[in-house]
N, C-alpha and C positions, 0 to 999 in steps of 0.2 A: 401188493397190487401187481397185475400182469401188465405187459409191453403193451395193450390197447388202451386200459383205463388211462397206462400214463400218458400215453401220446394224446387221447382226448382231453386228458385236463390241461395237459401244455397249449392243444390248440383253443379250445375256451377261450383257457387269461392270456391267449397272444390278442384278443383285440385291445389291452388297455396297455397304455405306454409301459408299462415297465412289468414282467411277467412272473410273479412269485413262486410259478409253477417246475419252471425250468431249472433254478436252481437247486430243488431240493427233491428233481426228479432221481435221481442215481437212489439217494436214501428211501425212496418210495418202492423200489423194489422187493426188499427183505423185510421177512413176516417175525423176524427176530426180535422178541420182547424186550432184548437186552438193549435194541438198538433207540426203540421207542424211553425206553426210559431215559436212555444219554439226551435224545432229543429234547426231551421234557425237562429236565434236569440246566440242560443250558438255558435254553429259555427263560426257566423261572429262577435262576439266582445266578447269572452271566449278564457281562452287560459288554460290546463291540471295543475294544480299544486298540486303533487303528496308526500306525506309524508309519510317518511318508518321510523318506533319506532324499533332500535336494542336494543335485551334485552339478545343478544348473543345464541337465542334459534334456536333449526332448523327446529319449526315451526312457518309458516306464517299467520296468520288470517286476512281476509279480511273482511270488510265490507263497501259495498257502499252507503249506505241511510244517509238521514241526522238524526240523533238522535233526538228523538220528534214529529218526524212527523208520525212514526209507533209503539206505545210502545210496540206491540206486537212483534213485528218485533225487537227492543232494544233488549228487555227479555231475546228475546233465544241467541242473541250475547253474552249478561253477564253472561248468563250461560252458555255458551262454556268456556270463558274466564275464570271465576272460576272454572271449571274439569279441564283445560289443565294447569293452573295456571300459567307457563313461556312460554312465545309466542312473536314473536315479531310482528309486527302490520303497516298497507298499509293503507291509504289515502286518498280518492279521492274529493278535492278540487277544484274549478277554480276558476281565479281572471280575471275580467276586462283589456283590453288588447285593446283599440280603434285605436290604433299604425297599427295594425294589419288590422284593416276593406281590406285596397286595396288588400291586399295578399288574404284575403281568398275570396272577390268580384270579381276577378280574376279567382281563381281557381272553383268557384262554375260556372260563366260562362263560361267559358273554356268546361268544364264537362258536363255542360247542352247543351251544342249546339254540340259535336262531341262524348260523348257517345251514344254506341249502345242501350243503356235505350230506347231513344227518339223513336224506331221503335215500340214498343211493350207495350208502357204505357205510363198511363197518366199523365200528365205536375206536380199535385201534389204527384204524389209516386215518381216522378224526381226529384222533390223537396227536399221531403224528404229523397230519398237513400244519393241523391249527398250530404245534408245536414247532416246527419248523418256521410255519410263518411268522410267529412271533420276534426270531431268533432274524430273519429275513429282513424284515423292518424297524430295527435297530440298525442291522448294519448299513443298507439303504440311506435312512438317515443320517448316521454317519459321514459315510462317501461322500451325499448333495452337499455336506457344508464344506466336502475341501476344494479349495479352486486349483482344479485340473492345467498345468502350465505345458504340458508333454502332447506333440504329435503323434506322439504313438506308444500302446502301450503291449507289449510282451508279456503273456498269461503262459503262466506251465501247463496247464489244461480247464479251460475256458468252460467246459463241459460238470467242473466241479463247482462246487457250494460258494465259496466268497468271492471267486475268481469270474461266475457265472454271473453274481451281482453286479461286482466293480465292470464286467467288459459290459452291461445292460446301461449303468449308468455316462462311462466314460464314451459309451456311442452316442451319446444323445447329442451331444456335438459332433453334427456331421463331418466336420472338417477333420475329427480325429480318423486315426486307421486304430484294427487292435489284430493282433497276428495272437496264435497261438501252437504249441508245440506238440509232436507226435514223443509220448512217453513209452510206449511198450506198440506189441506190434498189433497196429490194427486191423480189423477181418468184417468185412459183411456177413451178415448173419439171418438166415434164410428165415423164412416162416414159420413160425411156431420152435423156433430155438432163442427167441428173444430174449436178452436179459438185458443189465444194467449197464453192460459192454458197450450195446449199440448206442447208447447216447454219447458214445465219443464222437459219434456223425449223427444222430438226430439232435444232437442239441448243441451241435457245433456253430456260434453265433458271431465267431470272431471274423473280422473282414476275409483275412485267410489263414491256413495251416502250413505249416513251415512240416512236411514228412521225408523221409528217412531216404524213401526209395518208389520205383516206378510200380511195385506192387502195390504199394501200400494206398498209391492217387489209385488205382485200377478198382483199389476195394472201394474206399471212400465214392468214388465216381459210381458204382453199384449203389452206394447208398444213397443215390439223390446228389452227392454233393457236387457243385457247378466245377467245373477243371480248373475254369480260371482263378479259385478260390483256393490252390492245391500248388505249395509251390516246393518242387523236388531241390533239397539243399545237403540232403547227407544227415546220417543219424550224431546226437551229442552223445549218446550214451557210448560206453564205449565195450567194443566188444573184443579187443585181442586178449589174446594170451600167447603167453612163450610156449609153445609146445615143442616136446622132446619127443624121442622118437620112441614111440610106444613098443614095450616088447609082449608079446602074448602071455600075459600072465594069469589069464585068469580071473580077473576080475570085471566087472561090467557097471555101467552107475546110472542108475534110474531119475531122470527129472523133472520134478514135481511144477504143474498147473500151482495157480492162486488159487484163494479157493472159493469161487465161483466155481469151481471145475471140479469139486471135492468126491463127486460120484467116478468120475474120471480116474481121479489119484488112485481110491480103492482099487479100482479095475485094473491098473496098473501093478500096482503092488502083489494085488495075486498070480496078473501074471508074470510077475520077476519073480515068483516065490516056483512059479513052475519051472521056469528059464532058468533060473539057478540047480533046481535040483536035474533037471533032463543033459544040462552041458555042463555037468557038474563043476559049476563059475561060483564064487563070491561076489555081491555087489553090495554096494552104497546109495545111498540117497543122497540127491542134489537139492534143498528144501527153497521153495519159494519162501521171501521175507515174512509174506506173511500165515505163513503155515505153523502149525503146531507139532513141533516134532513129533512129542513122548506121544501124539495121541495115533500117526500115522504110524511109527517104529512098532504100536502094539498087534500092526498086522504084518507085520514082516518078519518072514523064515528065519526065526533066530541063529539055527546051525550055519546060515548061509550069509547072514546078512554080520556086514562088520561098520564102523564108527570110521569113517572119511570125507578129507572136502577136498583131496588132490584129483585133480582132472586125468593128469597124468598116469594116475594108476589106469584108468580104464582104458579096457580093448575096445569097447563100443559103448554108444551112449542109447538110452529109449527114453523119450520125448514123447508131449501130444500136443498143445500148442500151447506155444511160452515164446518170446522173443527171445529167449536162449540159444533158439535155432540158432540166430544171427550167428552168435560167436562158434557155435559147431560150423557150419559154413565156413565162416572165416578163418579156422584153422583146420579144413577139412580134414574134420573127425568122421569115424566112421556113427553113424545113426541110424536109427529106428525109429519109423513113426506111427504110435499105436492110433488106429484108425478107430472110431465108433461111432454113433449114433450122433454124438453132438460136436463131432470134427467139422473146423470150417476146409474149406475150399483151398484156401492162400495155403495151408501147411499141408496139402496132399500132395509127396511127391513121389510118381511111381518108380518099383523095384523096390522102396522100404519101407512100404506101408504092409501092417500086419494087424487083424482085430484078433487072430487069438496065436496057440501057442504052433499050430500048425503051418500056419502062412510065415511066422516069424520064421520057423525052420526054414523055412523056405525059402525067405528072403537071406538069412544068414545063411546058408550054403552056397549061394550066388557066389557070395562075396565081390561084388561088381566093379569096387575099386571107384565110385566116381571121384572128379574133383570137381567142387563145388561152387570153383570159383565165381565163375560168370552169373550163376547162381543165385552167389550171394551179392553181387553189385547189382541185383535186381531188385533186392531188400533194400539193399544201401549203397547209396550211388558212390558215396567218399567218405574213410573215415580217417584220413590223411588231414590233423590239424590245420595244416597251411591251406587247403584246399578249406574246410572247414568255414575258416574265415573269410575265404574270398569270398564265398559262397552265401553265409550267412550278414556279413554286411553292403556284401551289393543288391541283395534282395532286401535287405533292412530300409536301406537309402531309397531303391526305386518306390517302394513303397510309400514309405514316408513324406514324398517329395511328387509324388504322381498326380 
């Protein structure tokens, strides 16, 4: 489905109390058959099994990923946890339930043959809404039998699947607040480049957003979202490195988008494959977690390209937008920002932007020397722990307490 079907079926199911749509709007993006069967597959033999940690606190922290599969994504969870230090903590498990299959082959058919879906789309987004919802209204049920004791509840991103449920249901009592967390760096996204991204601000429903830095309120406020909803405390993810003093060796290291951005990478990579042969350099790949190496590495200059994850080798880095920037900023690396058709706004920064191998020369012959400081405190206001904390539990409390 495209960024309008979604936004119109969101707005629909906003007139009934609880919005099935919102949740399982990000997966309603991708036309991936692989994705549609996982859907279908939980639904009909998964059943919600939901675990709340009382620590008698009266905040909630959520986190839906499984531990390991994103350590970047971990990180900033442990580091919430350690600033807020007493929290009580949610969930979200499923176990095998094959008991089950008739009930939910039942209702999935049911759904599919006398929903209004069938007028207006295709057999696989029918698939997947009815399979989704399925999986929706389990967990739903779920959540309404546990009695909610916390003022407030801390989502890792409120904009996802169980997180997007639990923050629908735990509003319903208005007296609760529900805050949630800036994970990667977010960008407004002009017309007709819509994807699954922008629902980290169109479907942001948490009272407010705890972001990183003053750019980041600048975008989100592009997207509709109210300021007062938008509260500047410093990024948890952490972006230092020890940097040594680079000596011009020759090498250079390419950093790969998620892949959302997959058309991006390629374009990338060929042109490091020209950039290596013309300033006769070796580079490496910096791989996003969720990238596939062996399949990126089969386009890259084998005589030029070598097996690295040291930062420190490289003379210069080339980037197109990834919150990676941050840590290049923060330890002003020299960078490259490859410019194209689907670059946002936030990561144009002139003198190192290049769309091909000509402009690149160009901007590498400068050699401009900036320091990126101030820069980067525009990304992220503090990532000084002590500051950290001040930050994140006086905004916790006023909150909570308001």
């Amino acid at each position: 489905m495209n960024y309008d079907e979604v936004q119109e079926l969101k707005f629909k199911h906003d007139i009934f109390e609880f919005n099935y749509i919102k949740p399982m709007a990000i997966r309603l993006y991708s036309k991936k058959t692989k994705l549609l069967l996982k859907c279908f597959i939980q639904a009909m033999l998964f059943e919600p099994d939901i675990i709340c940690k009382d620590n008698h606190s009266d905040v909630l922290i959520s986190y839906a990923f499984k531990f390991g599969i994103r350590k970047d994504y971990d990180s900033i969870i442990l580091k919430l946890k350690s600033i807020v230090n007493n929290y009580n903590e949610i969930f979200f498990l499923y176990k095998l339930n094959i008991f089950k299959i008739p009930v939910n082959l039942y209702i999935f058919f049911k759904n599919f043959m006398f929903t209004d879906l069938k007028k207006r789309m295709s057999i696989k987004d029918r698939m997947k809404i009815i399979s989704l919802g399925i999986t929706i209204h389990k967990i739903k049920e779920t959540l309404e039998k546990i009695n909610f004791k916390e003022k407030l509840l801390i989502s890792f991103c409120d904009a996802h699947f169980e997180e997007n449920i639990l923050t629908q249901i735990f509003k319903k009592d208005c007296t609760r607040k529900a805050i949630t967390l800036q994970h990667g760096q977010y960008r407004f996204m002009e017309n007709g480049s819509e994807d699954e991204n922008t629902e980290a601000y169109m479907n942001f429903i948490s009272d407010y957003i705890f972001v990183w830095g003053e750019k980041t309120k600048n975008e989100l406020i592009r997207g509709s979202v109210d300021s007062e909803r938008i509260v500047i405390v410093g990024a948890l993810k952490d972006f230092k490195r020890d940097k040594k003093e680079i000596i011009k060796n020759n090498i250079f290291c390419l950093i790969l988008d998620g892949e959302t951005n997959k058309n991006s990478n390629l374009s990338m990579i060929k042109l490091s494959n020209i950039i290596s042969k013309k300033l006769n350099k070796k580079y490496f790949i910096r791989f996003h977690p969720m990238n596939k190496k062996t399949y990126y590495e089969s386009y890259v200059l084998k005589d030029n390209y070598i097996n690295s994850n040291d930062s420190n080798q490289a003379e210069f880095f080339i980037l197109h937008k990834t919150s990676v920037l941050l840590e290049m900023l923060r330890n002003n690396y020299k960078i490259f920002i490859y410019n194209d058709e689907s670059q946002d706004d936030i990561f144009k920064i002139d003198d190192i932007l290049f769309s091909n191998y000509e402009e690149f020369q160009e901007c590498y012959d400068k050699d401009i020397g900036f320091n990126y400081v101030e820069l980067y405190k525009s990304f992220n206001i503090e990532d000084s722990l002590v500051e950290l904390e001040i930050n994140y539990n006086s905004s916790i409390r006023k909150i909570m307490y308001k």
